[in-house]
VMD Tcl script that draws the C-alpha trace (Angstrom):
set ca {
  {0.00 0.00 0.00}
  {0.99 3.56 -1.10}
  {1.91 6.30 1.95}
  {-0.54 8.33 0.40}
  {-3.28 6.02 0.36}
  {-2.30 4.34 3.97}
  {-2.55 7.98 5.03}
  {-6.54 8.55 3.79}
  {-7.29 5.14 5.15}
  {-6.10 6.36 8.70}
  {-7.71 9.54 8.78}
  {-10.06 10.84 10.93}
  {-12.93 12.03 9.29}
  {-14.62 13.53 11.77}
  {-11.80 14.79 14.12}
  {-12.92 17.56 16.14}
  {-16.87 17.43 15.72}
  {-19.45 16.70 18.14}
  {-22.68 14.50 16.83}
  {-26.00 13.84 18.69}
  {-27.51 10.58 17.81}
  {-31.02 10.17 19.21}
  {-32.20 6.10 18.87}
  {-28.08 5.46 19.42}
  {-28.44 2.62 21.52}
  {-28.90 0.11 18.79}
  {-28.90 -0.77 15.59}
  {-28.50 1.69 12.46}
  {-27.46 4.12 15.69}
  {-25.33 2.58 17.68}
  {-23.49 1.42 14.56}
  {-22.95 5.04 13.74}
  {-21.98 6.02 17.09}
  {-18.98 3.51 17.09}
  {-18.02 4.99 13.48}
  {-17.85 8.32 14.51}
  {-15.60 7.39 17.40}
  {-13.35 5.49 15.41}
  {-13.30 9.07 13.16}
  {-12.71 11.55 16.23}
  {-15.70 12.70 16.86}
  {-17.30 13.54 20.49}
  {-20.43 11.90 20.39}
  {-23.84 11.77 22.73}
  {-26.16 9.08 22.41}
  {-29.71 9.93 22.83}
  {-32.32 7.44 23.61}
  {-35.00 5.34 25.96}
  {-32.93 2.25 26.05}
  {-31.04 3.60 29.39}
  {-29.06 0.40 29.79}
  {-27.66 -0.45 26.53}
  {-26.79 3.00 26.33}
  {-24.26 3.35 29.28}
  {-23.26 0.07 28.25}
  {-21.92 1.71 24.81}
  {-20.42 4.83 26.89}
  {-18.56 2.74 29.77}
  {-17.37 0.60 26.29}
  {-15.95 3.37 24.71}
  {-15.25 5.34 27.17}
  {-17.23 8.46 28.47}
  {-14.60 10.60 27.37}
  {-15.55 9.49 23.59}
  {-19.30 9.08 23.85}
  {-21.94 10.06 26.70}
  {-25.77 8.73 26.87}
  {-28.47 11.09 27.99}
  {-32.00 9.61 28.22}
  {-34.49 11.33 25.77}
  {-38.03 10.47 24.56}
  {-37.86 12.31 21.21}
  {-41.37 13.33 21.33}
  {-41.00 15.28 24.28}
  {-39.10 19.09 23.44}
  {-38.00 19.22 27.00}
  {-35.62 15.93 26.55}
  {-34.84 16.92 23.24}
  {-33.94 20.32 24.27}
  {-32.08 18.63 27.16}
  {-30.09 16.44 24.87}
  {-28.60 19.29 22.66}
  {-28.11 21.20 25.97}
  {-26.34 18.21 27.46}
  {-23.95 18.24 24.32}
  {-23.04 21.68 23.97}
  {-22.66 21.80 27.75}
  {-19.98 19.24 27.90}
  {-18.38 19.68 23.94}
  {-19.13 23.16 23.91}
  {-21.07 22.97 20.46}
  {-22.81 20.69 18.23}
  {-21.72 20.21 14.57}
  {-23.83 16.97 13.63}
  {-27.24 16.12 14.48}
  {-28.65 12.61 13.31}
  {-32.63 12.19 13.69}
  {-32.35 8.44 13.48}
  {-34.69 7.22 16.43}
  {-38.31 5.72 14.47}
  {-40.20 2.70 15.28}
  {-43.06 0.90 12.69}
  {-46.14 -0.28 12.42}
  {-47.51 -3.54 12.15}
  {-51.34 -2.16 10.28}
  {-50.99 -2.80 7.01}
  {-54.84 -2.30 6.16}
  {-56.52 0.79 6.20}
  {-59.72 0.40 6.69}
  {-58.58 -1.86 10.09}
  {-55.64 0.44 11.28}
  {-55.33 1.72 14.86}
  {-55.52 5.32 14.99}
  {-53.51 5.52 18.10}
  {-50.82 3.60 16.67}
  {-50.60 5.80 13.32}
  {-50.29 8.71 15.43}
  {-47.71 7.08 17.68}
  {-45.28 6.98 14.93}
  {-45.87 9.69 13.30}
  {-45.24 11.21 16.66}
  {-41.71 9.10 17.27}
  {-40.73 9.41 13.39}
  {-41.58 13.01 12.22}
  {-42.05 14.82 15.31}
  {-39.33 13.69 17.00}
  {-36.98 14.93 13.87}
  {-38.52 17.79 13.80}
  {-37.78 19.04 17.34}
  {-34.09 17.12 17.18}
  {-33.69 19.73 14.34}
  {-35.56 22.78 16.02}
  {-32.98 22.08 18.57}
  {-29.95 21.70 16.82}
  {-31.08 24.77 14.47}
  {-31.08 27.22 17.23}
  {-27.23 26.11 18.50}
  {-25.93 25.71 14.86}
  {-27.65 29.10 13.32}
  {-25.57 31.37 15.51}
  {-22.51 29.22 14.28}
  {-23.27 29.47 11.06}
  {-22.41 25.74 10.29}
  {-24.05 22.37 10.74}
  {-25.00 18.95 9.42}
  {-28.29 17.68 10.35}
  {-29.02 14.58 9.33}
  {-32.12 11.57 9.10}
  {-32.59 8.12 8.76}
  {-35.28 7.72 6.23}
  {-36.14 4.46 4.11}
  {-36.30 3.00 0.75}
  {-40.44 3.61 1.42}
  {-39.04 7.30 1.42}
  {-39.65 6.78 -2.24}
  {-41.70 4.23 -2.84}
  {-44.75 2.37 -1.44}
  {-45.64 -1.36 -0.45}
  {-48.25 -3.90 0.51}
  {-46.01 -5.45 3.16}
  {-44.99 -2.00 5.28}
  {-47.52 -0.15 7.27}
  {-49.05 2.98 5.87}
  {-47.98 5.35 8.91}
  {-44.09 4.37 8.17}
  {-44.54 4.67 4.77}
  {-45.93 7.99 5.49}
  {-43.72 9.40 8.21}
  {-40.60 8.39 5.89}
  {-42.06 10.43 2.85}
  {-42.73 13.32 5.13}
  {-39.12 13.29 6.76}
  {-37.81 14.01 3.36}
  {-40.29 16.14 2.37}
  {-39.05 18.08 6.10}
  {-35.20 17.68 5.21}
  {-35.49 19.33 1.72}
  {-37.46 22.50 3.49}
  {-34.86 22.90 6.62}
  {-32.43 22.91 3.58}
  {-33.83 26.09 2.35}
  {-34.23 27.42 5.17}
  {-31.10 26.78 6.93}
  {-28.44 26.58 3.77}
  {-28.33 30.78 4.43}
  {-26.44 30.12 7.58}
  {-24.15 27.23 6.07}
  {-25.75 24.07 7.38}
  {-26.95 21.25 5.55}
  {-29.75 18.88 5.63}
  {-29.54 15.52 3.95}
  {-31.59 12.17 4.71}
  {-30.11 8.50 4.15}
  {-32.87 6.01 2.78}
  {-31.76 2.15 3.44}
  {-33.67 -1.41 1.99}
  {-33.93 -3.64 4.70}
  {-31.40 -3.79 7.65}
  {-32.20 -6.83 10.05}
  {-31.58 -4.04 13.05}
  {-34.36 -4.84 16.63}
  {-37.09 -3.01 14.75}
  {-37.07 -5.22 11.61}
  {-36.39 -8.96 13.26}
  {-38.65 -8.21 15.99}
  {-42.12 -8.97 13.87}
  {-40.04 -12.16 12.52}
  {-40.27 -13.29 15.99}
  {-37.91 -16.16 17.17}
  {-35.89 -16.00 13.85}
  {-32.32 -15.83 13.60}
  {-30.46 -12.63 12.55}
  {-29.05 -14.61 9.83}
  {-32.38 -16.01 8.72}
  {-34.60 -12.81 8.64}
  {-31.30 -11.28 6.20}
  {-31.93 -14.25 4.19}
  {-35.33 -13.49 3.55}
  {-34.48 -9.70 2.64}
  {-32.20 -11.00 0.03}
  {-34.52 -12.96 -1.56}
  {-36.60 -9.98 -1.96}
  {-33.47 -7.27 -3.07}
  {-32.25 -6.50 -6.29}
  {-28.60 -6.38 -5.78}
  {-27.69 -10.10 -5.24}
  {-24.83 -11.47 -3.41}
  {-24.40 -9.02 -0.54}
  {-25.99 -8.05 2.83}
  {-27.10 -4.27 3.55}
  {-25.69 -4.13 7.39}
  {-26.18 -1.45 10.13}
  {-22.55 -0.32 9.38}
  {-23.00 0.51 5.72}
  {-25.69 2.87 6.54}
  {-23.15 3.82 9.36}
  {-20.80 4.61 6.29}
  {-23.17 6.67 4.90}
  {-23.69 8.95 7.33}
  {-20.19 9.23 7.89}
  {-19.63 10.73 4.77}
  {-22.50 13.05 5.12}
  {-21.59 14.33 8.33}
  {-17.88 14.93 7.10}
  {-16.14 17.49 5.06}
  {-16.35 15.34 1.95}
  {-19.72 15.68 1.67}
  {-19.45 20.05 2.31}
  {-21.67 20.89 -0.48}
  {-23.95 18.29 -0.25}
  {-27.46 19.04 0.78}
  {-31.07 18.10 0.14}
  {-29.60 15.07 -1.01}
  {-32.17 11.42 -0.18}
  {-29.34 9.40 -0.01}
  {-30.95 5.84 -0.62}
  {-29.02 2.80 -0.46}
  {-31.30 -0.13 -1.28}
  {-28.76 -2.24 -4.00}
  {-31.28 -0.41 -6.59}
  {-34.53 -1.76 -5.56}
  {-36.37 1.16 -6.24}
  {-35.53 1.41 -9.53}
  {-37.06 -1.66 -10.95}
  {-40.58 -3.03 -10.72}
  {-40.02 -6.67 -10.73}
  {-43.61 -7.48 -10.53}
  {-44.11 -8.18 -14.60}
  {-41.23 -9.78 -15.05}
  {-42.41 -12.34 -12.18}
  {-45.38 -13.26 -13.58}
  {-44.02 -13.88 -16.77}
  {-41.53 -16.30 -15.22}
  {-44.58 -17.94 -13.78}
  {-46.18 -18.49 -16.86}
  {-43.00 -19.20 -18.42}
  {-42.31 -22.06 -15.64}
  {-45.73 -23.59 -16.58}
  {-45.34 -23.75 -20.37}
}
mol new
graphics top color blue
foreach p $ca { graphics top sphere $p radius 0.5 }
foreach p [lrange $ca 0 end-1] q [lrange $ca 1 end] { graphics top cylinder $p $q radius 0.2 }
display resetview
């Protein structure tokens, strides 16, 4: 290996910056907590999950990462968390809205109203007050990233997701593209990551007892992009770049990393190898 390339694999990408991560205890956000350690950055998980989250800190080390406890539909934790950060960093250069939950109602005319509202409430609310918050600390410092974790069914729709999380996902872009105008003036940019399928808590849990391994199986039957697994850390990757200086005049930007999924409709093309098979 080169010098000069040994030297960009060893850099620090984030060296010096301080990221809030609410839904960091797990998954898609505890994967891009560790990153951003490995790159230098100061980082503050934000979540419910109070034990796996000073499990992460006392991991890493609390100089490295801290946990604060935050419900993200409450503006007094969020407010708390982007206090708690600038109080012990002294600023806040990333925030990632990446805490969300689903929905099992898949019918409309049978859906549970209280359970549509509860993730809109968790999904779009809560990224919408993680980037009230962050807005008001990053405007005076005229720079930022501000980040979400959005979905392939940011783009698309589907008879096997429920409506509300196909809904809140659409709307979080439809919210990142507006704080773009908005906030571009004072230098900070807004930019959404849209995955396929990551076996993560959220997506196994419905699967009930199956493995890890099994329920990524099952995604990959269904993807387009055969041969590889979409894991926690790509998406990790992702955001990494986003967050960083390589990606300084990037903003607006649905970032979607689904192995191009949405850009085929293989539903023709299926029923043709069904009639094909019985021929």
């Amino acid at each position: 290996m080169s010098t000069s390339s040994s030297a960009v694999s060893t850099q620090k990408r984030l060296e010096g910056k301080v990221a809030l991560i609410t839904g960091g205890a797990g998954g898609i956000g505890e994967a891009t907590a560790r990153l951003f350690v490995q790159h230098g950055a100061k980082v503050v998980i934000a979540d419910i999950q109070d034990d796996l989250g000073q499990a992460i800190s006392q991991e890493l080390g609390e100089e490295n990462i801290s946990y604060v406890h935050c419900d993200v539909t409450l503006d007094s934790d969020v407010g708390n968390a982007v206090d708690f950060a600038v109080s012990k960093h002294g600023k806040l250069d990333i925030m990632f809205n990446n805490a969300g939950i689903s929905s099992p109602d898949k019918h409309i005319v049978t859906s549970n109203d209280e359970r549509f509202k509860r993730v809109l409430d968790i999904n779009i609310f809560g990224g919408y007050l993680g980037s009230k918050h962050a807005a008001r600390v990053m405007i005076p410092a005229k720079k930022g990233c501000i980040l979400f974790t959005t979905s392939v069914w940011s783009v698309i729709g589907s008879a096997d997701v429920g409506h509300a999380y196909v809904t809140s996902k659409h709307a979080l872009v439809g919210l990142a593209k507006n704080l773009g105008v908005e906030l571009g003036q004072y230098g900070i940019r807004v930019n959404c990551i849209s995955p396929h399928g990551v076996a993560t808590p959220m997506v196994t849990r419905p699967f009930g007892n199956l493995e890890k391994e099994k329920v990524e199986e099952l995604i990959a039957m269904g993807s387009n992009l055969k041969g590889v697994v979409l894991e926690p850390e790509d998406v990790a990757q992702a955001a990494l770049y986003l967050a960083s200086d390589d990606a300084k005049y990037v903003s607006g930007l649905n970032m979607i990393i689904d192995g191009g999924y949405s850009t085929t409709n293989p539903s023709l093309s299926n029923v043709i190898k069904s009639l094909s098979s019985k021929v």
